[in-house]
C-alpha positions, 0 to 999 in steps of 0.5 A: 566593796559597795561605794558608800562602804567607800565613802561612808555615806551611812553617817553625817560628818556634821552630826554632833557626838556620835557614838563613834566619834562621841565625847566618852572616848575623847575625854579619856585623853590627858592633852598636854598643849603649848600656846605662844603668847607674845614674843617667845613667852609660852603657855602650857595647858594640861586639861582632862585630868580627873576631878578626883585629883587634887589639883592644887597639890599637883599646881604646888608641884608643878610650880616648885619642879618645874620653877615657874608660876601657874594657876588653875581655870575652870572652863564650863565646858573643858573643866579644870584646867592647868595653865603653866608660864613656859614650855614644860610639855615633856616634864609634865607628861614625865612627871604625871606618869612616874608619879602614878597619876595617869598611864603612858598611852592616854597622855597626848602632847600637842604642839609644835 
């Protein structure tokens, strides 16, 4: 094995999308994430859902299941993005495969 096979010097890291690393395949993912905010209050986002969905009747769900409040934003780059007070990481991703919304293997639960 040749030593840029090693290294894999045939591409640049810093390149914006690749065909390799490109956008197609990352945005594939439904990423379910927590944020801490000040104290022990947290935030759960769920972002890369499908536009076709009807994200407010998903909201109205989440909000009654899972008793908390939330909203939706929309972010220019990421899209539509749900935002819920609390730690409900495993509920949504619970939820959102039982419910038929997404499959099992392209939800990705960030966080601590």
């Amino acid at each position: 094995m040749t030593s840029a096979a090693i290294l894999n010097l045939n591409r640049n890291p810093f390149d914006d999308e690749t065909e390799e690393f490109g956008s197609s395949k990352t945005t594939n993912y439904i990423h379910i994430r927590i944020q801490q905010r000040n104290g022990r209050k947290t935030l759960t986002t769920v972002q890369g859902l499908s536009t076709e969905l009807d994200f407010h009747r998903i909201l109205k769900a989440f909000k009654r299941g899972f008793h908390c409040n939330g909203t939706i934003v929309d972010d220019p780059e990421l899209g539509k993005i749900i935002q819920l007070q609390g730690d409900h990481r495993k509920e949504i991703s619970k939820f959102l495969i039982t419910e038929g919304i997404v499959d099992k293997n392209i939800v990705k639960v960030h966080g601590f």
